[in-house]
KEMISE-647277 format. One record per atom (N, C-alpha, C): atom name; x, y negated, z negated; residue in one letter; residue number from 1. Coordinates in pm, whole numbers, always signed. Example, Ala and Ser with C-alpha at 12.3 -4.5 7.8 and 13.67 -1.06 7.14 Angstrom:
{N {+1319 +569 -780} a 1}
{CA {+1230 +450 -780} a 1}
{C {+1320 +330 -780} a 1}
{N {+1285 +225 -708} s 2}
{CA {+1367 +106 -714} s 2}
{C {+1290 -3 -787} s 2}
END
This chain:
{N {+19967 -8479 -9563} x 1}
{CA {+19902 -8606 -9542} x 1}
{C {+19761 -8588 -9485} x 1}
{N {+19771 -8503 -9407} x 2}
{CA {+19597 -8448 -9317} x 2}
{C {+19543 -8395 -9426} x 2}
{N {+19610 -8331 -9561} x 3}
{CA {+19452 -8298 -9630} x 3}
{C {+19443 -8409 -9685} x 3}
{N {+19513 -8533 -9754} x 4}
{CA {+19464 -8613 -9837} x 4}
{C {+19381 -8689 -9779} x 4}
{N {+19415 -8751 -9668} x 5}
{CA {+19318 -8832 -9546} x 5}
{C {+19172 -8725 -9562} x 5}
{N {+19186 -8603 -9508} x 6}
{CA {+19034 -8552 -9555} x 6}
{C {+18981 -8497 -9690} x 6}
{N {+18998 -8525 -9786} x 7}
{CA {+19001 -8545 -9916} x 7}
{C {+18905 -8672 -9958} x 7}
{N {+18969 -8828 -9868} x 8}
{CA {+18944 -8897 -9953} x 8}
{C {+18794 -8915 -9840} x 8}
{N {+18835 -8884 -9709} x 9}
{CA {+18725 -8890 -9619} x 9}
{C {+18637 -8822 -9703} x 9}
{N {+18624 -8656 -9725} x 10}
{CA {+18520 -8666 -9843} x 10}
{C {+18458 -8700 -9956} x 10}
{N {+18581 -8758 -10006} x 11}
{CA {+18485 -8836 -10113} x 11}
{C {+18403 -8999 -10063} x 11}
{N {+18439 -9092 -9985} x 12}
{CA {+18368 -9137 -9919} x 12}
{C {+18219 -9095 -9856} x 12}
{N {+18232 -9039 -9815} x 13}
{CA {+18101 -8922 -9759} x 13}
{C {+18019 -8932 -9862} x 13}
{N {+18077 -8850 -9996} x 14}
{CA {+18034 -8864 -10049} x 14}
{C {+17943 -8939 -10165} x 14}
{N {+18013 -9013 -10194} x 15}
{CA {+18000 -9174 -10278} x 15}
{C {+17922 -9245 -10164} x 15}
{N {+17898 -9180 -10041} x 16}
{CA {+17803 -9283 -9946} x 16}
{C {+17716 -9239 -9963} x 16}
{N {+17665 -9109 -9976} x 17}
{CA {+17558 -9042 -9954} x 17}
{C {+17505 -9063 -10161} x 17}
{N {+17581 -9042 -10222} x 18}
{CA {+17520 -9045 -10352} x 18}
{C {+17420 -9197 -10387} x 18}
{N {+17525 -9294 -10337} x 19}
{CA {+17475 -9433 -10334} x 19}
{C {+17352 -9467 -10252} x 19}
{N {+17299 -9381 -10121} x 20}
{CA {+17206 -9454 -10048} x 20}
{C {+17082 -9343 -10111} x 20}
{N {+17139 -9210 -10182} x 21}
{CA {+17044 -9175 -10231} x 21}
{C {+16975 -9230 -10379} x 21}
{N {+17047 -9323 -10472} x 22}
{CA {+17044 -9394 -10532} x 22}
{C {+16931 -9481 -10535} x 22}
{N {+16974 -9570 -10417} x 23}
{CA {+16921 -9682 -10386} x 23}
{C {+16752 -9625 -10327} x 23}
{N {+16774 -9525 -10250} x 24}
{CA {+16612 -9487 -10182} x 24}
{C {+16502 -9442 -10350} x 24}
{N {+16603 -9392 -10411} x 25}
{CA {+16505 -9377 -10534} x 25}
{C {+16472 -9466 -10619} x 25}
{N {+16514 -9624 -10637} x 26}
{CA {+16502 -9710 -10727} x 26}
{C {+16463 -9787 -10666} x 26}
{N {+16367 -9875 -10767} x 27}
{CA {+16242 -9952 -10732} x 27}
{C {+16305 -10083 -10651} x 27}
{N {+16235 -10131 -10557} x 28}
{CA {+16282 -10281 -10534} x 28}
{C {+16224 -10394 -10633} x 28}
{N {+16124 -10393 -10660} x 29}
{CA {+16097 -10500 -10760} x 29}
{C {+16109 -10431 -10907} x 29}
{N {+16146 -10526 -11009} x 30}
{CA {+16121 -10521 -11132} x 30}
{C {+16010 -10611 -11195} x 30}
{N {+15910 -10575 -11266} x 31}
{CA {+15857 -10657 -11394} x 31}
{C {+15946 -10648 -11514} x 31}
{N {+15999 -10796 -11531} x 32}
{CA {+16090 -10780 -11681} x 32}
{C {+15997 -10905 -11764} x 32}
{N {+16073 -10839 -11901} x 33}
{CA {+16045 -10976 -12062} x 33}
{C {+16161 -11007 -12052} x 33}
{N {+16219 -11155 -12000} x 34}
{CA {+16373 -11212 -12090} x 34}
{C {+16354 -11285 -12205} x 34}
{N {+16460 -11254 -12295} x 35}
{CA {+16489 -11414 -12389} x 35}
{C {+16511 -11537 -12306} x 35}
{N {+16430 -11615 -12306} x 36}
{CA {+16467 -11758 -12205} x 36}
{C {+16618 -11835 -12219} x 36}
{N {+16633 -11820 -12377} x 37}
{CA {+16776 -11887 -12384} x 37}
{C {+16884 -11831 -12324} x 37}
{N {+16862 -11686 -12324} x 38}
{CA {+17020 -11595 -12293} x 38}
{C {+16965 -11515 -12166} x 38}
{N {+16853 -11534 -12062} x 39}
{CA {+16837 -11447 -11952} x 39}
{C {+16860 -11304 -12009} x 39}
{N {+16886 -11241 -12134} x 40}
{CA {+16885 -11133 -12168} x 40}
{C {+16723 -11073 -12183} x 40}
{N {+16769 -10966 -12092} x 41}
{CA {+16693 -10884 -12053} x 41}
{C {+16624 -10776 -12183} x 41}
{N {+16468 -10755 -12214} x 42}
{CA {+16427 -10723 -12324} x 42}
{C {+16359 -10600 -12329} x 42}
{N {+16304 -10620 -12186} x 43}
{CA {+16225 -10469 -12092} x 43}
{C {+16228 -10520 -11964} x 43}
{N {+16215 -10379 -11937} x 44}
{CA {+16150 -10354 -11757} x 44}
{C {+16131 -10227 -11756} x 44}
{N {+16040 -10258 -11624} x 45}
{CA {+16013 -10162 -11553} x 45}
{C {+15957 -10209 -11399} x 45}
{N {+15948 -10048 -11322} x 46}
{CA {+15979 -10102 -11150} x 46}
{C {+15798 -10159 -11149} x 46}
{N {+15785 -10233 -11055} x 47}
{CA {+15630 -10321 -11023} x 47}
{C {+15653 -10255 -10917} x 47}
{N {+15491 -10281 -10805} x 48}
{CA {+15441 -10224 -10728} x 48}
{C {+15322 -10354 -10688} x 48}
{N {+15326 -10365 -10503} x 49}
{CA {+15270 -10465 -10520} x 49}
{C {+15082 -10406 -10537} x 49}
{N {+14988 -10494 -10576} x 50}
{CA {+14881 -10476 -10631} x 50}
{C {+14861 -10421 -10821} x 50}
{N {+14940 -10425 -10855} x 51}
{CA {+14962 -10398 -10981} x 51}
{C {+14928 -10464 -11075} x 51}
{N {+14866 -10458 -11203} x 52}
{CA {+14797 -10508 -11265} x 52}
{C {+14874 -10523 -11405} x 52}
{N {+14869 -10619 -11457} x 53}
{CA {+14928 -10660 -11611} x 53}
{C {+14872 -10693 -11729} x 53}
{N {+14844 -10671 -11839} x 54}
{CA {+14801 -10785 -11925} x 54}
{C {+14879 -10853 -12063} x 54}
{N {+14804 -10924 -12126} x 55}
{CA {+14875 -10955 -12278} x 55}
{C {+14783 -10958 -12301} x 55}
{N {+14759 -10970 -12431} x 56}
{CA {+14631 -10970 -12558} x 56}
{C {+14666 -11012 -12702} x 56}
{N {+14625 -11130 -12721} x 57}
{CA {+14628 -11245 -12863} x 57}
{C {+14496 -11312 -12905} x 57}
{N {+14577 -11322 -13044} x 58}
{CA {+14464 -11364 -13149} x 58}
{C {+14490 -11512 -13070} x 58}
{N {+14396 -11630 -13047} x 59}
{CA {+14434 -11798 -13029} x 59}
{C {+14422 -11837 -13162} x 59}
{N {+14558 -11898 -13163} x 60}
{CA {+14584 -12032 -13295} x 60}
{C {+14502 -12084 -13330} x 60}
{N {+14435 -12166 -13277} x 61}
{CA {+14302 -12231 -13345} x 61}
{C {+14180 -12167 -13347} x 61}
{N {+14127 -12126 -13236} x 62}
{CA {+13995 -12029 -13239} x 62}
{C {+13979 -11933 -13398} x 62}
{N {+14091 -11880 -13319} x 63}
{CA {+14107 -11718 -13392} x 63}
{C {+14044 -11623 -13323} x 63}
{N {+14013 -11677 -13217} x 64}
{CA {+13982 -11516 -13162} x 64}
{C {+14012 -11486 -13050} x 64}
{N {+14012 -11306 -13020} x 65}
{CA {+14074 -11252 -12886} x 65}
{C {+14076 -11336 -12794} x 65}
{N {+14186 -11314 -12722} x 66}
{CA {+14169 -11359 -12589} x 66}
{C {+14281 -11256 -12490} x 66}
{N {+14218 -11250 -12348} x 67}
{CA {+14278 -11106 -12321} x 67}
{C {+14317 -11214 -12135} x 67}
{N {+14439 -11222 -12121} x 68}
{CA {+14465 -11281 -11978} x 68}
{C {+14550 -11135 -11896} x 68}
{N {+14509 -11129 -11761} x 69}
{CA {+14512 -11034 -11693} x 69}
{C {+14640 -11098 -11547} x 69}
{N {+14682 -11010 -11457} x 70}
{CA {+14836 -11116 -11368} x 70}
{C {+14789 -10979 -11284} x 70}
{N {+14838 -10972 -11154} x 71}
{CA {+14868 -10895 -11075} x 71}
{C {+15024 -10908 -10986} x 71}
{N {+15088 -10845 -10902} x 72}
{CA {+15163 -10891 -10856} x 72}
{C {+15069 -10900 -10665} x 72}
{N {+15066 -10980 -10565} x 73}
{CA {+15035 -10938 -10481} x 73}
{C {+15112 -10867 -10400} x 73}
{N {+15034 -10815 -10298} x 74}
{CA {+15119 -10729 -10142} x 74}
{C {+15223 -10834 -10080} x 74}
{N {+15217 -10986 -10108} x 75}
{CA {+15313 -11075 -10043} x 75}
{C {+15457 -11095 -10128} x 75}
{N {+15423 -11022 -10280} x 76}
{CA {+15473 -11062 -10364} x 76}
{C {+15512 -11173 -10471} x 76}
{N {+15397 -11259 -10410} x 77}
{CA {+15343 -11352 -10534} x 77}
{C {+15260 -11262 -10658} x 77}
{N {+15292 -11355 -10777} x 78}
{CA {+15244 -11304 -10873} x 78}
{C {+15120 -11403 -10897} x 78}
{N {+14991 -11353 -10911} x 79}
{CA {+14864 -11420 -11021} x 79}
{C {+14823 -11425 -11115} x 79}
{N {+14780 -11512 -11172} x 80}
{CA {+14661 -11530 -11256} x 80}
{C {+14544 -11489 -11239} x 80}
{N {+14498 -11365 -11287} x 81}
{CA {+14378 -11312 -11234} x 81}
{C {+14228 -11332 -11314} x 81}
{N {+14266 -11298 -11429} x 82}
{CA {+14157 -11295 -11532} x 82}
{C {+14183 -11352 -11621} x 82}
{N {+14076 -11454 -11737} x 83}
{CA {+14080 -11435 -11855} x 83}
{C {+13944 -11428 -11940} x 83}
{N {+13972 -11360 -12063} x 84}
{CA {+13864 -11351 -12111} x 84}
{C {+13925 -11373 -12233} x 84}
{N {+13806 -11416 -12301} x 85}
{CA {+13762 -11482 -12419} x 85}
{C {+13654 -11464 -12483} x 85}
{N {+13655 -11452 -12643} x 86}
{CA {+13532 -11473 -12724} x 86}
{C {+13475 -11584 -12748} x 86}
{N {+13570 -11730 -12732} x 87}
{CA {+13492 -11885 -12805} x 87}
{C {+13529 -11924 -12641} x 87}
{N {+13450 -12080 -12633} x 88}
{CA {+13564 -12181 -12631} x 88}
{C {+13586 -12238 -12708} x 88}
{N {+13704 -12329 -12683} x 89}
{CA {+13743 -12415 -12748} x 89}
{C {+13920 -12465 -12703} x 89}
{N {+13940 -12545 -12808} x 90}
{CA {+14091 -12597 -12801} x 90}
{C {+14192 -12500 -12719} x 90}
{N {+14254 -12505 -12632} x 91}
{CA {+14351 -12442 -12568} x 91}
{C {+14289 -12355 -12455} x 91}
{N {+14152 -12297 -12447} x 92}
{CA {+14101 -12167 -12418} x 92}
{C {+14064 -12257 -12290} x 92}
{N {+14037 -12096 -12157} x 93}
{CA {+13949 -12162 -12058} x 93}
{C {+13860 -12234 -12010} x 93}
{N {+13862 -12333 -11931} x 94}
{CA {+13747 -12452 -11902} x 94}
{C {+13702 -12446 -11751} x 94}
{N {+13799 -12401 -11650} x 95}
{CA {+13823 -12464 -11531} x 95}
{C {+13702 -12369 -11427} x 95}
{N {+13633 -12472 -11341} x 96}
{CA {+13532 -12405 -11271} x 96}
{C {+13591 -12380 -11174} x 96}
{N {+13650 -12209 -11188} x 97}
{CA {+13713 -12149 -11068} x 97}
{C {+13705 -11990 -11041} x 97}
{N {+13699 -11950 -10939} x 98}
{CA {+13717 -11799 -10964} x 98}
{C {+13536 -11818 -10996} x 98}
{N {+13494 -11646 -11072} x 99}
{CA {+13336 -11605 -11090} x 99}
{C {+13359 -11632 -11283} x 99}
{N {+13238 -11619 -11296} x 100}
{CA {+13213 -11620 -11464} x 100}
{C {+13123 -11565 -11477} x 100}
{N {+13176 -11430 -11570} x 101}
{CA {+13015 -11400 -11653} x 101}
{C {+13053 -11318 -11798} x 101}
{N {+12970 -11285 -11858} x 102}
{CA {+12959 -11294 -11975} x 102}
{C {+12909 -11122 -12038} x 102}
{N {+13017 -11031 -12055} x 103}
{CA {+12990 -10901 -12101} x 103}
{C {+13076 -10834 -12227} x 103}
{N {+12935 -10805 -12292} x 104}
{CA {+12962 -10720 -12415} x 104}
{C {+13075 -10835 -12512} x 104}
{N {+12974 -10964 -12504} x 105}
{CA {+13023 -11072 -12545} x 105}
{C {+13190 -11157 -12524} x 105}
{N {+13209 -11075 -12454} x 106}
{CA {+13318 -11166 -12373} x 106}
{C {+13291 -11285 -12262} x 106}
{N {+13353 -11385 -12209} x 107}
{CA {+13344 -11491 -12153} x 107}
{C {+13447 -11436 -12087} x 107}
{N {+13432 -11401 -11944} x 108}
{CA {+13560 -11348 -11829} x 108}
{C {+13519 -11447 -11724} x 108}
{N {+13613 -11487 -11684} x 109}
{CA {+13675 -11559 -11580} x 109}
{C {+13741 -11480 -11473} x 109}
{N {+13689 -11402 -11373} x 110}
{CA {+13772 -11371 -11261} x 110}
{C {+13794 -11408 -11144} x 110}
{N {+13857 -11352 -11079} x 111}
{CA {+13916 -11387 -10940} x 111}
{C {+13964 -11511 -10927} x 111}
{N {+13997 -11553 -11039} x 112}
{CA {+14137 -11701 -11006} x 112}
{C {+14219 -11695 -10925} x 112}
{N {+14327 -11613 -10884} x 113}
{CA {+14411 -11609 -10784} x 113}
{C {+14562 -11742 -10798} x 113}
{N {+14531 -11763 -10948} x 114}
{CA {+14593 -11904 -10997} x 114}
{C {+14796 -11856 -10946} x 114}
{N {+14857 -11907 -10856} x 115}
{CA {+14970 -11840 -10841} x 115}
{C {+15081 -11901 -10957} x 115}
{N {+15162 -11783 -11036} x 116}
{CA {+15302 -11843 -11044} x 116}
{C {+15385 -11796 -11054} x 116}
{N {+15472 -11822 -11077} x 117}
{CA {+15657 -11778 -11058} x 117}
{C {+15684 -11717 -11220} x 117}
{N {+15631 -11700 -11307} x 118}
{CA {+15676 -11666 -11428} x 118}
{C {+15548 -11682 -11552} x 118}
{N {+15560 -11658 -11651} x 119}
{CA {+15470 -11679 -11751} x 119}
{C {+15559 -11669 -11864} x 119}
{N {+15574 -11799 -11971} x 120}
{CA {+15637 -11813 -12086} x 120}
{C {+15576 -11863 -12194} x 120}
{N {+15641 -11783 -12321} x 121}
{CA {+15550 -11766 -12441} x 121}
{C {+15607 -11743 -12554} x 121}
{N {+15548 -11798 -12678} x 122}
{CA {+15648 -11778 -12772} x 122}
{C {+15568 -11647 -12876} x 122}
{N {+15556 -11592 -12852} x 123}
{CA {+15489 -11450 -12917} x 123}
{C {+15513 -11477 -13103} x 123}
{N {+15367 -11525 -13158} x 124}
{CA {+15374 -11513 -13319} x 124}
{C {+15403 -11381 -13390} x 124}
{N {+15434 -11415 -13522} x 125}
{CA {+15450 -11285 -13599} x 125}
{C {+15326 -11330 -13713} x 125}
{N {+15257 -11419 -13666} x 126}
{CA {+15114 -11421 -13773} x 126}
{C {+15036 -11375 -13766} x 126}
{N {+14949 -11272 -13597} x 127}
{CA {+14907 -11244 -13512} x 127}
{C {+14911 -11172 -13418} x 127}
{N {+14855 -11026 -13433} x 128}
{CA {+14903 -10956 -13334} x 128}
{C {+14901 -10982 -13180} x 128}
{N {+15025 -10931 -13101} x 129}
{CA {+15055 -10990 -12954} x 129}
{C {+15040 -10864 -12903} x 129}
{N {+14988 -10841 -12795} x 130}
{CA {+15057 -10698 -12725} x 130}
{C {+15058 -10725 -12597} x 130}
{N {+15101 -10709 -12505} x 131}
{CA {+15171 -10682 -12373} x 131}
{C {+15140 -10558 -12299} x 131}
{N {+15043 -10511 -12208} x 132}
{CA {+15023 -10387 -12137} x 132}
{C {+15042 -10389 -12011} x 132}
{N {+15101 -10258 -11974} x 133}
{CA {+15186 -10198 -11857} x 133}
{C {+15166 -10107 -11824} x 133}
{N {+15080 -10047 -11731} x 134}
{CA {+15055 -9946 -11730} x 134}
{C {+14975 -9858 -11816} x 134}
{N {+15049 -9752 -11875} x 135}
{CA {+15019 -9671 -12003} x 135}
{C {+15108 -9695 -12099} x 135}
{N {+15193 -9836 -12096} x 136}
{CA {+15274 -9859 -12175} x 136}
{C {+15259 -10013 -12271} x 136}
{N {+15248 -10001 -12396} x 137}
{CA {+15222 -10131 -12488} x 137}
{C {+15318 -10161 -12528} x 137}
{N {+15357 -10304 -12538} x 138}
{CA {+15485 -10351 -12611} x 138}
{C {+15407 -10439 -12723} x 138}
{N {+15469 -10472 -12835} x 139}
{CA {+15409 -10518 -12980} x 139}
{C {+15453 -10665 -12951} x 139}
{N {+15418 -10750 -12877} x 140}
{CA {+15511 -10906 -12859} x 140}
{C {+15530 -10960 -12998} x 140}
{N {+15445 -10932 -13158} x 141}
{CA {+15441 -10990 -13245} x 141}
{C {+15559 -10911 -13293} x 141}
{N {+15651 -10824 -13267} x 142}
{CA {+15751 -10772 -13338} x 142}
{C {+15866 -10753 -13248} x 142}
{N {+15982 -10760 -13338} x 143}
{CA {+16109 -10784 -13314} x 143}
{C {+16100 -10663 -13162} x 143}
{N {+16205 -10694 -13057} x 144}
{CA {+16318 -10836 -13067} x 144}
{C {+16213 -10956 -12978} x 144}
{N {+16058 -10947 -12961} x 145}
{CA {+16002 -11038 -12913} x 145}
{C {+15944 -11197 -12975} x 145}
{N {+15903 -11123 -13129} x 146}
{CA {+15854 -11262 -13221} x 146}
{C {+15913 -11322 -13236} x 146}
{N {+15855 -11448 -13254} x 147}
{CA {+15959 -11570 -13231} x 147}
{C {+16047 -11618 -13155} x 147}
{N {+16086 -11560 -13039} x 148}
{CA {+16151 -11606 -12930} x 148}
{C {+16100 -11622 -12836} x 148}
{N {+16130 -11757 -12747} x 149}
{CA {+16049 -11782 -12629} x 149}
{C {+16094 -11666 -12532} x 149}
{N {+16022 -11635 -12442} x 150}
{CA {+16024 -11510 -12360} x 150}
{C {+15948 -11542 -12214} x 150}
{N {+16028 -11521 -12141} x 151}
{CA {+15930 -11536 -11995} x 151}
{C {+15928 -11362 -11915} x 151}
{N {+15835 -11382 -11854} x 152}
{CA {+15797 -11262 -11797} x 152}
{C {+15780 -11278 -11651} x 152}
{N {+15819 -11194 -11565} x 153}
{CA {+15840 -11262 -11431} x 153}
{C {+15889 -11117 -11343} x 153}
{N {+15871 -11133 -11223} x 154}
{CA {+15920 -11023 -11111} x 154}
{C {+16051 -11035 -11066} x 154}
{N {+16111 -10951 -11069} x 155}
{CA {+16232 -10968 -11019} x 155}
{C {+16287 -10865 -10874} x 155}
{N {+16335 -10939 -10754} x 156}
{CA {+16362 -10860 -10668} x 156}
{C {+16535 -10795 -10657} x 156}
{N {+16540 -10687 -10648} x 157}
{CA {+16660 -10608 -10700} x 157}
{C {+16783 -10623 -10581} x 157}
{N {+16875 -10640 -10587} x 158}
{CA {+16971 -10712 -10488} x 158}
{C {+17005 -10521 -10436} x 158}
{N {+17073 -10466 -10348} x 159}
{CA {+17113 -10356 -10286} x 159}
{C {+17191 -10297 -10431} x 159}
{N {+17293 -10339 -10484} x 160}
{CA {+17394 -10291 -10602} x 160}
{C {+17310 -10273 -10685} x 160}
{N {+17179 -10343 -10756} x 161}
{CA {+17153 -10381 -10873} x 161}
{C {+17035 -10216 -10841} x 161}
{N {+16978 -10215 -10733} x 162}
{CA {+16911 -10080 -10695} x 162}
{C {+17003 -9959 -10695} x 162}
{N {+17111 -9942 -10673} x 163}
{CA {+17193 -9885 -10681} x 163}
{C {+17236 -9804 -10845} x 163}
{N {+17291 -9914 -10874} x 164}
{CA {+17275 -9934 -11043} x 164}
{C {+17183 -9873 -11197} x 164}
{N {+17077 -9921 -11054} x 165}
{CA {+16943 -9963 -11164} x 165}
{C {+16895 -9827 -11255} x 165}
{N {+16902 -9736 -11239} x 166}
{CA {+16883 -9588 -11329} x 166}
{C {+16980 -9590 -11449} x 166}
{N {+17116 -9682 -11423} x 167}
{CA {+17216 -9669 -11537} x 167}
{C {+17230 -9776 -11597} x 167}
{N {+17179 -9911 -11557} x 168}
{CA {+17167 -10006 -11625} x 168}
{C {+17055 -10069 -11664} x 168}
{N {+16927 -10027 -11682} x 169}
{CA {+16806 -10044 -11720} x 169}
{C {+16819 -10080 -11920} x 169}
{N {+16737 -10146 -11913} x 170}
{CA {+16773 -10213 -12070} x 170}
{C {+16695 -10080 -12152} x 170}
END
């Protein structure tokens, strides 16, 4: 009976120590893409606060680039930081906020600081979309993103889900 009692005492030990080493290595926040209808998860990866995001689309009516920029902050609000543009027009930036100036024919808008909780979008397949992360591009105009509404948003990782998170990452 005394070895099984220290048996299972070691595996406890152990499964404690595997788990908090787990958890010290996996990120607390996530940047994810969901499908809005099914909260199914499309990407991620771990965020960091001061971190920088973008997307980049053709506009529907314009037709031309337009490049919007997000950060996450140190409080862990997420912003609206930048946008830039080739026209105005229909849909595109207006608002006298943040600095404006005008390089290598772009129309940039910075330091908005515009806060929100998410950003949702229905990514065309008429028009290339892309999504940048880092050193990493996602194609928003191609499957499984086109055509489905998609929100993009921070997510803070519960103790299990950090735990987890190396084996259940999409």
């Amino acid at each position: 009976m005394k070895r099984l009692l220290t048996s299972l005492l070691l595996v406890a030990v152990t499964a404690s120590g595997a788990a908090a080493f787990l958890y010290a290595i996996s990120p607390e926040q996530v940047l994810e893409i969901e499908k809005v209808e099914s909260n199914k998860v499309l990407w991620q990866a771990p965020i960091e606060p001061e971190v920088w995001f973008h997307h980049e689309y053709i506009h529907s009516v314009e037709k031309s680039k337009v490049m919007e920029k997000y950060k996450l902050a140190s409080d862990g609000q997420l912003y609206a930081m930048e946008s830039w543009t080739r026209s105005f027009g229909a849909g595109l930036p207006y608002e006298d906020r943040g600095t404006a100036e005008i390089v290598d024919g772009w129309y940039i808008l910075k330091d908005l600081y515009s806060p929100l909780e998410e950003l949702r979008m229905l990514p065309s397949h008429l028009h290339l979309h892309t999504f940048h992360y880092g050193d990493e591009e996602l194609v928003l105009s191609d499957p499984p993103f086109k055509r489905t509404h998609i929100r993009i948003h921070v997510s803070r990782l519960s103790a299990f889900e950090r735990i987890t998170w190396l084996f259940t990452r999409p």
